[in-house]
C-alpha positions in Angstrom: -85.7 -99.3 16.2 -87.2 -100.8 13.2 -87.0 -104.4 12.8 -84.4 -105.5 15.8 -84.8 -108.7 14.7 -83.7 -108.3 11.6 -80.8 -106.3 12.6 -79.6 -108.7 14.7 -79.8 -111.8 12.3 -77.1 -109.5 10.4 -75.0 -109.1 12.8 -75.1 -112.3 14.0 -74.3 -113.2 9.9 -71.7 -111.0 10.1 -69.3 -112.4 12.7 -70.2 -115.6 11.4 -68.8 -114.7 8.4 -65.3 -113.0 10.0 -65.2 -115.7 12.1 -65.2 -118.0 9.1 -62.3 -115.8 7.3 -60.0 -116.0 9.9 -60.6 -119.8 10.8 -60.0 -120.5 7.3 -57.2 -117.8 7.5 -55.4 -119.9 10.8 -55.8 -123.1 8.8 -59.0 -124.6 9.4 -60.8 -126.7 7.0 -63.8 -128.5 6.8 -62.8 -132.9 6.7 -65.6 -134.1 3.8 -64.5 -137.7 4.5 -64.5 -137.2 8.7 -67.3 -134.5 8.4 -65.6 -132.5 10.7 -63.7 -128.7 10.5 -59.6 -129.4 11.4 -57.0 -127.4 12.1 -54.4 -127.7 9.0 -50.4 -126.2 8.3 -49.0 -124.3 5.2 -46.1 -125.2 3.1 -44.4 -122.1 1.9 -42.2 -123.6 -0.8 -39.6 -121.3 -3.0 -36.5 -122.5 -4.3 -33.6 -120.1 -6.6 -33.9 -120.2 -9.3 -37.6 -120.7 -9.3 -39.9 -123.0 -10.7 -38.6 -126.0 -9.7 -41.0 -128.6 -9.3 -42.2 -129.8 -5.7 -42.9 -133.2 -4.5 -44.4 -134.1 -1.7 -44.1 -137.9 -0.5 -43.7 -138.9 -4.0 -46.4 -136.7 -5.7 -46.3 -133.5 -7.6 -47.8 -130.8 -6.4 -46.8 -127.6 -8.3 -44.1 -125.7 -9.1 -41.9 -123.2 -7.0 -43.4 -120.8 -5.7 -46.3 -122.3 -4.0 -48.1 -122.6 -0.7 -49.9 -126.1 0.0 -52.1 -126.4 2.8 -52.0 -129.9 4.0 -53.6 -132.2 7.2 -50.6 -132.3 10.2 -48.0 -134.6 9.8 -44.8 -135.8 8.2 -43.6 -135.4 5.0 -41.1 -135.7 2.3 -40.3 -132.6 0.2 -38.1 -132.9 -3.1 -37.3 -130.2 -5.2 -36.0 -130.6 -8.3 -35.0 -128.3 -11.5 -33.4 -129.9 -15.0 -29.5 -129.1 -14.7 -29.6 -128.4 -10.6 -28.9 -130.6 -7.7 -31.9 -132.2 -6.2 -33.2 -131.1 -2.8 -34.7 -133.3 -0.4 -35.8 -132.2 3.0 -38.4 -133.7 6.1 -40.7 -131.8 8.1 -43.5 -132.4 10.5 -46.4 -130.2 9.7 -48.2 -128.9 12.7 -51.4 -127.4 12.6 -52.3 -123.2 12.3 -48.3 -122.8 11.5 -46.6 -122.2 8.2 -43.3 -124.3 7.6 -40.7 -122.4 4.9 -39.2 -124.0 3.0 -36.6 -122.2 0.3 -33.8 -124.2 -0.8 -31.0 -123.2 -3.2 -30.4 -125.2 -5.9 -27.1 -125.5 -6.9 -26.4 -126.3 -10.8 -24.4 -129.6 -11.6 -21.9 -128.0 -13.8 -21.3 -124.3 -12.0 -18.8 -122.5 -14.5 -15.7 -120.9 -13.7 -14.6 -117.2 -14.8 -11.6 -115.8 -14.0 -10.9 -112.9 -12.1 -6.9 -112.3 -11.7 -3.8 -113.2 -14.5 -1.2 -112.2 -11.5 -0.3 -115.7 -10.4 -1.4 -116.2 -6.7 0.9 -117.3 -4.1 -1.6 -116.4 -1.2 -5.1 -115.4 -0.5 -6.6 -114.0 2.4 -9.9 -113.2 3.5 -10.9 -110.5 5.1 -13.6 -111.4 7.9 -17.4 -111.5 6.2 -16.3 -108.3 3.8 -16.3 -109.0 -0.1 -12.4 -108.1 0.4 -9.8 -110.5 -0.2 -6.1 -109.9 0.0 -4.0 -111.8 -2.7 -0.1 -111.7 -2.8 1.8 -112.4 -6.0 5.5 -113.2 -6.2 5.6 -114.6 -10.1 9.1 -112.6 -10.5 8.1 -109.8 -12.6 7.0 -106.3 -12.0 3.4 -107.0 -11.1 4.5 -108.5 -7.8 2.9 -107.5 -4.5 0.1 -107.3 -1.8 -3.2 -106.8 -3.8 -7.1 -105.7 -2.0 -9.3 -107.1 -4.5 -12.5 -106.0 -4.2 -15.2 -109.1 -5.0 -18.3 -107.1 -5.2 -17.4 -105.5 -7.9 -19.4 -106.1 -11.2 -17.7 -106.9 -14.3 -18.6 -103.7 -15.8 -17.3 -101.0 -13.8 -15.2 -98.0 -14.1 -13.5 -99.1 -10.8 -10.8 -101.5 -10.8 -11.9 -104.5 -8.6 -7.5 -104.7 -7.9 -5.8 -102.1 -5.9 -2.1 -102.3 -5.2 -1.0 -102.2 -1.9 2.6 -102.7 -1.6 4.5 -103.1 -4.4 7.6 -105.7 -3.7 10.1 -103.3 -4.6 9.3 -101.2 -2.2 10.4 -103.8 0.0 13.7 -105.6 1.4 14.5 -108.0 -1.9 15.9 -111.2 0.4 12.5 -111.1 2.0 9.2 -113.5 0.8 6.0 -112.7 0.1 4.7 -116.2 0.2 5.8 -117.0 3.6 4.3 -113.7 4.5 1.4 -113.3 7.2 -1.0 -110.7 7.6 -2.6 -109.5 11.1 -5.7 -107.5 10.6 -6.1 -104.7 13.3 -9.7 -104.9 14.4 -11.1 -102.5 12.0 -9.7 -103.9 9.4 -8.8 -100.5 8.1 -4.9 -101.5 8.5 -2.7 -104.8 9.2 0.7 -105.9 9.9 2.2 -107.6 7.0 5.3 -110.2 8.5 7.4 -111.0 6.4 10.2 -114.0 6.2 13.3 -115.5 4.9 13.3 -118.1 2.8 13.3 -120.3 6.2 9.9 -118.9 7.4 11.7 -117.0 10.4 10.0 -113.4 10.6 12.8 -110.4 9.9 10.5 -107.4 8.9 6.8 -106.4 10.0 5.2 -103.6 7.9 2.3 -101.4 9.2 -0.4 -101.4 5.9 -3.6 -99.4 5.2 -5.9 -101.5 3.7 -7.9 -99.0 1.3 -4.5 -96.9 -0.7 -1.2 -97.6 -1.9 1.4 -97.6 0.5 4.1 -96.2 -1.4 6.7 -95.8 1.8 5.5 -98.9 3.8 5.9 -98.4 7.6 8.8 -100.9 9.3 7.1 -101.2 13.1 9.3 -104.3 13.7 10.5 -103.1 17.4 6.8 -102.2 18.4 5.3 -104.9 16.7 4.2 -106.7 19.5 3.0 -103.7 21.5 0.3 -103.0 18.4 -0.7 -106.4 18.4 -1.2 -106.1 22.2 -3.4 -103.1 21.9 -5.7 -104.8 18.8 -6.0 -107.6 20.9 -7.6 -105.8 23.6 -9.8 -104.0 21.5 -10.9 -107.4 19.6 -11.8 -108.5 23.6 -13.7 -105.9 23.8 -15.6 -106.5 20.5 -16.3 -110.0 21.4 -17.5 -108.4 24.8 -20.0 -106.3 23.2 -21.1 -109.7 21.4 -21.4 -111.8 24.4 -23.6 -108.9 26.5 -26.3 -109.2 23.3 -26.8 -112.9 24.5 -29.8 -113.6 26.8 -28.6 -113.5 30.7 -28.1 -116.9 31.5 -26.3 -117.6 28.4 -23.8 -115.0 28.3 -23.1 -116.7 31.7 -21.9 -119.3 30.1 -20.8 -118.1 27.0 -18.2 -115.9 28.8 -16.5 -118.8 29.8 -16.7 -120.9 27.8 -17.3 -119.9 23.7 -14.1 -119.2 21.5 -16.0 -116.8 19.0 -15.5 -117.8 15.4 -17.7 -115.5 13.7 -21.0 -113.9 13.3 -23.4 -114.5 10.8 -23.9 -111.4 8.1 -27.1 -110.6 10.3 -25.2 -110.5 13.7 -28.4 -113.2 14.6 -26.0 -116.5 15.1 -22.8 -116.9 16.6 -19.9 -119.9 14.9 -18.0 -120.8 18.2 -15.9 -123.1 19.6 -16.4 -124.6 23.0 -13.3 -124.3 25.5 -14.5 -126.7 28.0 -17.3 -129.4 28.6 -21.3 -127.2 30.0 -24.5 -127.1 29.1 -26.9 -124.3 27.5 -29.7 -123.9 29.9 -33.3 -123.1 28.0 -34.0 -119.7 28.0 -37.3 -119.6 25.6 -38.9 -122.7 27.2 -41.2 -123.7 25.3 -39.8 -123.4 22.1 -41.0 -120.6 19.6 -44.3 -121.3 17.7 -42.7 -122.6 14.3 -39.1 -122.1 15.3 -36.6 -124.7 13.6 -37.2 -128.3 14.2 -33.5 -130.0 13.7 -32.8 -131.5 17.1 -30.7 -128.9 19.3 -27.2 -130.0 21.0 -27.2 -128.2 24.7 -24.5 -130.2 26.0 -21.5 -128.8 25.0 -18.4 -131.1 24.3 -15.0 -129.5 24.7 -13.3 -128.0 21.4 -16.8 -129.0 19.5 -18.3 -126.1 16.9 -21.2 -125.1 17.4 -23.9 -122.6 16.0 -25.7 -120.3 18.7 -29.3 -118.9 17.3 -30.2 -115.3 19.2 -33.3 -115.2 18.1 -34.4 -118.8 18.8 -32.6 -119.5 21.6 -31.6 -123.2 19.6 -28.0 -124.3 19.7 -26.7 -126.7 17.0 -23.6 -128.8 16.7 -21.5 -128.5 13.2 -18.1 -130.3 13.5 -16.5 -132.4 15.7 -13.3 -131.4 17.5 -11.0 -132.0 15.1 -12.1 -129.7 12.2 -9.9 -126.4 11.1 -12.6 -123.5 11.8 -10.7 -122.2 9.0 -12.4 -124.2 6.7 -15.9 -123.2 8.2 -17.6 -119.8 6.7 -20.4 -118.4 6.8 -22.8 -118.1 3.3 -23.7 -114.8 2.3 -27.4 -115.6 3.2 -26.8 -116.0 7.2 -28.6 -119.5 6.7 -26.3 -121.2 5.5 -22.5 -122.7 5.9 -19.8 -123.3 3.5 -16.9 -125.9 4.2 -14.3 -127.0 3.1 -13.0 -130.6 3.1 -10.2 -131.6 1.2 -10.8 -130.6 -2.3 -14.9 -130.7 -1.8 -16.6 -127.5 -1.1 -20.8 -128.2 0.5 -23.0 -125.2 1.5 -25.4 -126.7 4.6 -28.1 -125.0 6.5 -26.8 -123.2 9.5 -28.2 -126.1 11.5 -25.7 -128.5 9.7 -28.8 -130.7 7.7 -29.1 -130.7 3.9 -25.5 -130.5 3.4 -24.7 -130.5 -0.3 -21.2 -130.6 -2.4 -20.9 -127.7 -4.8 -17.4 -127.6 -6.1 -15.2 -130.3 -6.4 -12.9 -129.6 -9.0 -9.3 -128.1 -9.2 -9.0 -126.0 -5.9 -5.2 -124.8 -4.8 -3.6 -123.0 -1.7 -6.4 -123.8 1.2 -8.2 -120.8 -0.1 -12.2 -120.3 -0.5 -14.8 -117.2 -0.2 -18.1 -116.3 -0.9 -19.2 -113.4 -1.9 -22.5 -110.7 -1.4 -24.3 -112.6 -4.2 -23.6 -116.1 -3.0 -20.8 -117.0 -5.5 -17.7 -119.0 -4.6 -14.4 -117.7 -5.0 -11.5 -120.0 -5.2 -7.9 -120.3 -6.2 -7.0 -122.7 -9.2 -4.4 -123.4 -12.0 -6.8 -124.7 -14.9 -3.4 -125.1 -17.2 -0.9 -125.8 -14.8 1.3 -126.7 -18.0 1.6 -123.1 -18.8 1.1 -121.3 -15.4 3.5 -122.1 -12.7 1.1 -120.2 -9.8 -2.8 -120.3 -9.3 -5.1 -117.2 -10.0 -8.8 -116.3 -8.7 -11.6 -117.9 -10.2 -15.4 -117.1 -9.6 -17.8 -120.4 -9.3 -21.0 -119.7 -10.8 -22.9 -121.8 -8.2 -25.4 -119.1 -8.1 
């Protein structure tokens, strides 16, 4: 061989060189003042909309997007964007690790569009779907059990309304707005219960959810027979849920979680606890980079909690007390949406950076979100002229 020497100075230049790249790649950087190579972390910062300007303790630093590689430690990000809510966060920067960070910034003044003229006397969601079921009973000929469809765009060739059950094809002493609907577990039918005047139940009607029933279905006498049989299949749904969950949690969870929901992703369960236990650690230690809020594995009884799959991290969100109907999930799957009073905040799923973004006119109990992260609510914005509510998109996206 010619020159060996020679050969082996480049390879020996060589892996110096990779091993440079990926050093610098992990994080590592070379401390001028300490004269010293240290391990270092990168902020990932994005925000919606974008280019919202980043602080970090205090000092600008860029605009969204941007990674920052900084020294490990703490710091204080804000993000802020002329006509948007502020966003203020903590994290502790740990070496060799990137820490995301991609808030949504909510505007100050979200505008309202409105998305029904039938007068709404109820409004029902239908679990995480962009369907929502709204009943009118305005005396006039429009009255009845609507699906509106809230992915539908604004220019479309497809009504985002569909009739369901027109009132006069039902019993005329009987009230829609003391109706109740019962979703089968599908959610391709339901049981619509309707009442007298005094709220006591005197008809129940067998729906499908996606035509027009024009001969609606009286299944009064075997009402509770179907409800028997969906109830059994919605145990076996929550089953299947529960047997996803690592061993010694599904333990646990089998005895004592009152599923809520599952996020969008099917990654994080909303549930309520039935009785007082504790989460054992199943990933122990944590994930590299996994979530930092401080977890809650002692369980108190009729608390809500969030359950993370993927992290194995449990996180408490409301105290005993609060109406899980008031609790959604965000379109996102990291996020919540509550209701409180007349205030509507979105929150990580972990319950920090809880923000208000709607607290004007809001009617009926009723609130949704839909695919592209809008709110949908019911309101009477001229209650002079209109005696019932109708549906109104938020532009909070």
């Amino acid at each position: 061989m010619k020159n060996p020497l020679g050969r082996m100075t480049l390879f020996l230049i060589f892996f110096i060189f990779i091993f440079l790249i990926i050093s610098y790649a992990r994080g590592y950087r070379f401390n001028f003042k300490n004269k010293q190579v240290s391990s270092t972390g990168i902020l990932a910062i994005s925000s919606s909309p974008k280019a919202a300007k980043i602080y970090i303790n205090g000092h600008l630093k860029g605009v969204t997007d941007l990674n920052i590689t900084l020294r490990p430690g703490n710091y204080t990000i804000e993000i802020n964007k002329e006509g948007y809510m502020p966003y203020k966060t903590s994290v502790v920067l740990k070496g060799e690790l990137v820490e995301t960070i991609d808030p949504i910034l909510f505007p100050n003044n979200p505008s309202l569009s409105p998305l029904s003229n039938l007068g709404i006397v109820r409004a029902i969601r239908i679990d995480q779907s962009d369907n929502i079921i709204l009943i009118s009973e305005n005396d006039s000929d429009k009255d009845g059990v609507y699906l509106f469809n809230a992915a539908a765009k604004p220019i479309t060739i497809f009504t985002p309304l569909k009739l369901l059950v027109s009132k006069k094809k039902l019993p005329v002493d009987l009230s829609l707005k003391n109706s109740e609907i019962i979703f089968s577990p599908d959610y391709k039918q339901a049981l619509l219960e309707l009442s007298s005047d005094n709220k006591t139940i005197l008809n129940t009607y067998l729906v499908s959810i996606d035509v027009e029933n024009q001969d609606p279905f009286d299944v009064s006498s075997s009402k509770d027979t179907l409800i028997d049989a969906w109830n059994e299949e919605k145990n076996k749904e929550m089953q299947k849920i529960l047997e996803t969950l690592p061993n010694d949690v599904q333990k646990i969870a089998s005895t004592s979680f009152q599923i809520i929901s599952m996020s969008p992703d099917q990654n994080k369960i909303l549930y309520r606890a039935i009785k007082n236990t504790k989460l054992p650690l199943v990933i122990n230690p944590p994930l590299i980079a996994s979530n930092q809020t401080k977890e809650s594995r002692e369980i108190g009884l009729k608390n809500i909690y969030i359950y993370d799959k993927r992290e194995d991290k449990n996180y408490k969100i409301a105290d005993a007390n609060y109406n899980e109907a008031n609790l959604i999930w965000y379109s996102d799957s990291k996020r919540l949406v509550f209701k409180d009073n007349n205030k509507i905040s979105i929150s990580y799923y972990d319950g920090t950076s809880r923000q208000v973004v709607y607290s004007g006119p809001l009617e009926e109990e009723f609130f949704a979100v839909n695919a592209e992260g809008k709110l949908l609510i019911l309101s009477n914005l001229n209650p002079k002229s209109n005696i019932l509510p109708d549906l109104y998109l938020v532009g909070i996206r």
